[in-house]
C-alpha beads as a LAMMPS data file, in Angstrom:
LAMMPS data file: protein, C-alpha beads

45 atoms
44 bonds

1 atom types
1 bond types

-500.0 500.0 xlo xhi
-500.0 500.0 ylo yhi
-500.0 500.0 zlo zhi

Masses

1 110.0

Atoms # bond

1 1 1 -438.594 13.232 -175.109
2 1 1 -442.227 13.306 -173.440
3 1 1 -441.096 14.676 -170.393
4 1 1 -439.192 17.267 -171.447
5 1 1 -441.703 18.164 -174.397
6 1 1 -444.560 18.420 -171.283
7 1 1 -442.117 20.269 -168.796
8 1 1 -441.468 22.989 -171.776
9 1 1 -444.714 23.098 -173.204
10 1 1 -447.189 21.442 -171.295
11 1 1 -448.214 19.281 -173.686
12 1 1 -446.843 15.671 -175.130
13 1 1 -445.893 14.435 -178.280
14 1 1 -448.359 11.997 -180.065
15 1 1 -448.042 8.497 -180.281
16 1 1 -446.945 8.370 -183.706
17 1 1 -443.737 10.846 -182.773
18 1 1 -442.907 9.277 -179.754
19 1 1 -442.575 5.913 -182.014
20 1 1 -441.009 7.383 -184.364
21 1 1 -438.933 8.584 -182.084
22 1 1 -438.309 5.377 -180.127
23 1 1 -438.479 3.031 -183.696
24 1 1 -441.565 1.424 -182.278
25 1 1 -444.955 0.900 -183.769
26 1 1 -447.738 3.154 -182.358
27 1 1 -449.704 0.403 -180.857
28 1 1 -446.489 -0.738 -178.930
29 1 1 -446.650 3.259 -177.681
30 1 1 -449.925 2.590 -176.660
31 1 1 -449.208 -0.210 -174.854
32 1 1 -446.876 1.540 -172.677
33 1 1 -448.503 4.348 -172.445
34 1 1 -451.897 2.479 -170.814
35 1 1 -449.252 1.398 -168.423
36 1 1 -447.594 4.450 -167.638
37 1 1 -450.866 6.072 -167.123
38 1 1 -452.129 3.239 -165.040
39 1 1 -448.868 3.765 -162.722
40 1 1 -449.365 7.736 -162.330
41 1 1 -446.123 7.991 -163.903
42 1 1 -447.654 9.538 -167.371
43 1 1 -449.740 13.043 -167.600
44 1 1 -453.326 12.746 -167.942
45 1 1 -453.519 15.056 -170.815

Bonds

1 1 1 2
2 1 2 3
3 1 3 4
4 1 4 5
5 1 5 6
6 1 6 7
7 1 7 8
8 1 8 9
9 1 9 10
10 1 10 11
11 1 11 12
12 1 12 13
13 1 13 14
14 1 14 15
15 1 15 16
16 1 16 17
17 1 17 18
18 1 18 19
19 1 19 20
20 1 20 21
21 1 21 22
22 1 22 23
23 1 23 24
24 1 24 25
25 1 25 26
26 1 26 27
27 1 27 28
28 1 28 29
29 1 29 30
30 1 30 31
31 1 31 32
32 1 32 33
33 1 33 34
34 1 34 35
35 1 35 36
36 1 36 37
37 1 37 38
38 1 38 39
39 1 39 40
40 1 40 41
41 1 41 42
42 1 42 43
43 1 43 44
44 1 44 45
């Protein structure tokens, strides 16, 4: 879902979609995300 929302538009979904999404709460997205960024493997947007 985020990648291929950023490879189309350049952009990502918010938190709240991508738990939605996933059936997670947003602070478990956030979570995640902090890591993702923290491995390069998540645009700095």
């Amino acid at each position: 879902m985020v990648n291929d929302q950023y490879v189309q538009t350049g952009t990502v979904p918010t938190w709240a979609e991508i738990g939605t999404e996933v059936g997670v709460s947003r602070a478990t997205v956030a979570r995640h995300i902090a890591a993702l960024k923290k491995s390069g493997d998540y645009p700095d947007v």
